[in-house]
C-alpha positions in Angstrom: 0.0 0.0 0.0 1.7 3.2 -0.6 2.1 6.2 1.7 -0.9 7.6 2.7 -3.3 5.1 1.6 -5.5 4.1 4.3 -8.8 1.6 3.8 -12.1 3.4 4.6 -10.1 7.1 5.0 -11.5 9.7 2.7 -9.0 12.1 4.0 -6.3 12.6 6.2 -3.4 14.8 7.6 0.2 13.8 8.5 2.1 16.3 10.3 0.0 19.1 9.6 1.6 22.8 10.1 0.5 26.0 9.1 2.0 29.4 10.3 1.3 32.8 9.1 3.7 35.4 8.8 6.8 36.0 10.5 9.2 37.0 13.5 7.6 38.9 15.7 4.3 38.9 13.6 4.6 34.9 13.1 1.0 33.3 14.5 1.3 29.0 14.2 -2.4 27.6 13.6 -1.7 24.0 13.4 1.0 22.4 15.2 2.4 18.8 13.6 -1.5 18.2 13.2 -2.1 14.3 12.4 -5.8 13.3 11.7 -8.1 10.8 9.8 -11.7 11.3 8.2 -13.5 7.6 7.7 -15.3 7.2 5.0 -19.7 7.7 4.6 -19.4 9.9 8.1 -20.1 12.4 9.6 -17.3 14.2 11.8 -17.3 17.9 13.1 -14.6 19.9 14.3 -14.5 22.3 17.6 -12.6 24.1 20.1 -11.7 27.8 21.4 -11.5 30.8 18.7 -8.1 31.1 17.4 -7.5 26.8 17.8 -7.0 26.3 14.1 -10.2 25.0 13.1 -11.0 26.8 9.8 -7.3 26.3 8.5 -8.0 22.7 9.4 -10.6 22.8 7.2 -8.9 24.9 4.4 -6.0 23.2 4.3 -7.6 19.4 3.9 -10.0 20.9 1.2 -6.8 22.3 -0.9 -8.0 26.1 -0.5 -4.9 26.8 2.0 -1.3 25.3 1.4 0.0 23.9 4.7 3.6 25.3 5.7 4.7 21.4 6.0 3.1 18.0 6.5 1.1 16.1 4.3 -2.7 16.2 3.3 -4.3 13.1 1.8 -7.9 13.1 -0.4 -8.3 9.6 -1.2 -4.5 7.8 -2.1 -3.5 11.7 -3.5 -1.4 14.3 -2.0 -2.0 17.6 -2.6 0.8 18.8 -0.7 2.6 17.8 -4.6 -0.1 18.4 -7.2 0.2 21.8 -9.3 -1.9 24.7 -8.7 -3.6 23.6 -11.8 -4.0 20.1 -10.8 -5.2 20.7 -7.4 -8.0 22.9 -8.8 -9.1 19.8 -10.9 -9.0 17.6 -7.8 -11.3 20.1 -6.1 -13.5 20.1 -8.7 -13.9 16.7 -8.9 -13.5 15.1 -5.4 -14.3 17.6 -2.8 -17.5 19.5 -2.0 -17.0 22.8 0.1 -20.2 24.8 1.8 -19.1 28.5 2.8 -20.4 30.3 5.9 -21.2 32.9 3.6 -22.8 30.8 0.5 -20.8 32.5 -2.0 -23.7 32.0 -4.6 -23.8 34.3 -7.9 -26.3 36.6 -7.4 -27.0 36.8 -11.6 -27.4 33.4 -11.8 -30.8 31.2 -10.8 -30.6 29.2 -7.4 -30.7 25.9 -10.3 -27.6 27.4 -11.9 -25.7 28.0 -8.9 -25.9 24.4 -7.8 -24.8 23.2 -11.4 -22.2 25.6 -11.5 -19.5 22.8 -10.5 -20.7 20.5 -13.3 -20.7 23.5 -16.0 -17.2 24.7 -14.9 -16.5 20.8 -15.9 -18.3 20.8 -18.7 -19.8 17.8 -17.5 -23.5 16.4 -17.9 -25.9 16.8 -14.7 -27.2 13.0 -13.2 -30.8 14.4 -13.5 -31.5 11.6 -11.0 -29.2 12.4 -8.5 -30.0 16.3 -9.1 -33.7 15.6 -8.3 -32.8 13.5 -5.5 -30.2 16.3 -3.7 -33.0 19.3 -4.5 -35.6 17.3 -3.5 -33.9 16.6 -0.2 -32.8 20.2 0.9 -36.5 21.6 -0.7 -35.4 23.5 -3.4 -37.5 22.7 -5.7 -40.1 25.7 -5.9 -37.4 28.0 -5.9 -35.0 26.8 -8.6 -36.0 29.4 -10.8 -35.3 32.5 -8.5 -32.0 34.6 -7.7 -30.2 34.3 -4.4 -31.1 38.0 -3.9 -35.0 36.0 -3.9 -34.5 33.2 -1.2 -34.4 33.6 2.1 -30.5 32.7 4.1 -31.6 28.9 4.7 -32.5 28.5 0.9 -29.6 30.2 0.0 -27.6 27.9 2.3 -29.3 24.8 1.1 -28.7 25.8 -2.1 -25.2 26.5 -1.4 -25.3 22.8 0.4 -26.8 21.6 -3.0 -23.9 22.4 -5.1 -21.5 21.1 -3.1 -23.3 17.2 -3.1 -24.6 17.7 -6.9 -20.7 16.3 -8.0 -21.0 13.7 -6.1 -17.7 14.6 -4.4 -15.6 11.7 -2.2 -15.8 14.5 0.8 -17.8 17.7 1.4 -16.4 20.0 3.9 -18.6 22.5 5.5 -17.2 25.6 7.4 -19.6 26.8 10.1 -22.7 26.0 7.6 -25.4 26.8 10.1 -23.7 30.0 11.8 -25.8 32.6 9.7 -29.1 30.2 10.2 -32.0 30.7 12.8 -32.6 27.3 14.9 -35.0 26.2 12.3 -33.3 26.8 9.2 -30.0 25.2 11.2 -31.8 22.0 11.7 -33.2 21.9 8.5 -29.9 21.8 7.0 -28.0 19.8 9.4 -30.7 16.8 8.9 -30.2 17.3 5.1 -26.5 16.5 5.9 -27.0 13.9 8.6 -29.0 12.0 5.6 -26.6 12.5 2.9 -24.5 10.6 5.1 -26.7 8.0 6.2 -29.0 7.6 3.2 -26.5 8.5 0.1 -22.9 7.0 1.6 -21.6 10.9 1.6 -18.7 11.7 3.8 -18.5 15.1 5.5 -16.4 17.1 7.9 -18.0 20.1 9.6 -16.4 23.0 11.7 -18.8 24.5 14.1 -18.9 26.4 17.5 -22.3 25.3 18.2 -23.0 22.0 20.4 -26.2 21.4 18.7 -24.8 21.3 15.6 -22.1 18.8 16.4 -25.0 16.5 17.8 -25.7 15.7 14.3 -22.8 14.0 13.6 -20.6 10.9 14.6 -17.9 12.1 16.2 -15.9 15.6 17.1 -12.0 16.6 17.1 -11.8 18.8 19.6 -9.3 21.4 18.9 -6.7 24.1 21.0 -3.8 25.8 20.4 -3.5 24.4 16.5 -3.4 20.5 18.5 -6.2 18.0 18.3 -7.2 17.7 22.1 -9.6 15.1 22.6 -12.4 13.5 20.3 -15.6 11.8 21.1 -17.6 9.4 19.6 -21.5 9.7 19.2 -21.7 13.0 20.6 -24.6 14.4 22.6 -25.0 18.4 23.1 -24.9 18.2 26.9 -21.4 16.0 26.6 -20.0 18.9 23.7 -20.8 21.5 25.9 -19.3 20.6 29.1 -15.9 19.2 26.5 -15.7 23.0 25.6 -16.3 24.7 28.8 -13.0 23.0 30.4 -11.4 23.5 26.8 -12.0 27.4 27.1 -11.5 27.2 31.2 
């Protein structure tokens, strides 16, 4: 088996470091970072502001180059593929939902979710289309702009086009923090079936103990070091994790 290659891992880290500028000004926000994502679940990430959670993210999605270490999607490394290569991996393997949605606001909430097959130039699976709209309830609204939807269509829709590829990994970076509870829930049980229901794997960084409820287990993060984790997570069990995390 070569390096990196792990049975039922859709992602992992080896050694993962990233630091930001330098001397005085230098800030480390992972520290020698090693970590595995299993395959068809769902795993969320936590800890203090500042712990390194969203360059976690960033970094195993491609979107931020690590200073050193090694980052794994499937058997690939992306620490050596080419800018331009790395943007075909993305395209094709790995799903990303924004806090923010990052939809085009010129183009329908149908478009938008397409948008990664177009960019492709590949053909839609009508089937599998249906079935993702159907599931996050887009369905009336796939003919209106983002400025027409309210923030949890837009963020369904946003969820949408990042499952319509059918990528090995979807990584979500606080999806519900703009949400009200409803909207929140809405999604999160939209992800909690993709994963259950459709085999999709998908790794969630989130402040909120409710959210990490939804899914199978949560790295708990400080200091740019995975902490602790825990298995089948409840919301009363998160909470109390990150009130001696922040103590």
């Amino acid at each position: 088996m070569e390096p990196g290659v792990r049975d039922g891992a859709a992602a992992r880290a080896v050694g993962l470091r990233k630091v930001y500028g330098e001397g005085d000004a230098e800030v480390v926000a992972l520290r020698d970072v090693d970590v595995e994502f299993t395959r068809d679940r769902f795993s969320a990430i936590m800890g203090p502001s500042g712990s390194g959670k969203s360059t976690l993210l960033h970094c195993m999605a491609g979107l931020d180059v690590p200073t050193s270490g090694q980052v794994f999607v499937g058997d690939v490394d992306l620490t050596k593929l080419s800018e331009k290569e790395l943007t075909l991996l993305r395209r094709r393997k790995i799903g990303f939902v924004f806090q923010a949605y990052n939809l085009i606001p010129t183009l329908t909430a149908e478009e938008n979710i397409t948008l990664p097959l177009d960019i492709a130039g590949d053909d839609a699976d009508r089937a599998w289309f249906d079935q993702v709209v159907d599931t996050v309830r887009m369905r009336s609204r796939l003919d209106h702009r983002p400025s027409e939807l309210s923030g949890g269509q837009q963020q369904r829709t946003a969820a949408a086009r990042a499952l319509v590829t059918r990528p090995d990994i979807v990584f979500a970076d606080e999806p519900t923090g703009n949400l009200d509870s409803k909207s929140g829930a809405e999604l999160l049980t939209f992800l909690r079936v993709a994963v259950d229901e459709h085999g999709q794997t998908i790794v969630m960084v989130t402040h909120d103990p409710v959210a990490a409820s939804y899914s199978d287990r949560v790295i708990f993060l400080a200091d740019g070091r995975i902490v602790d984790e825990m298995q089948q997570p409840t919301t009363e069990r998160v909470l109390d994790r990150l009130k001696l995390l922040e103590a």
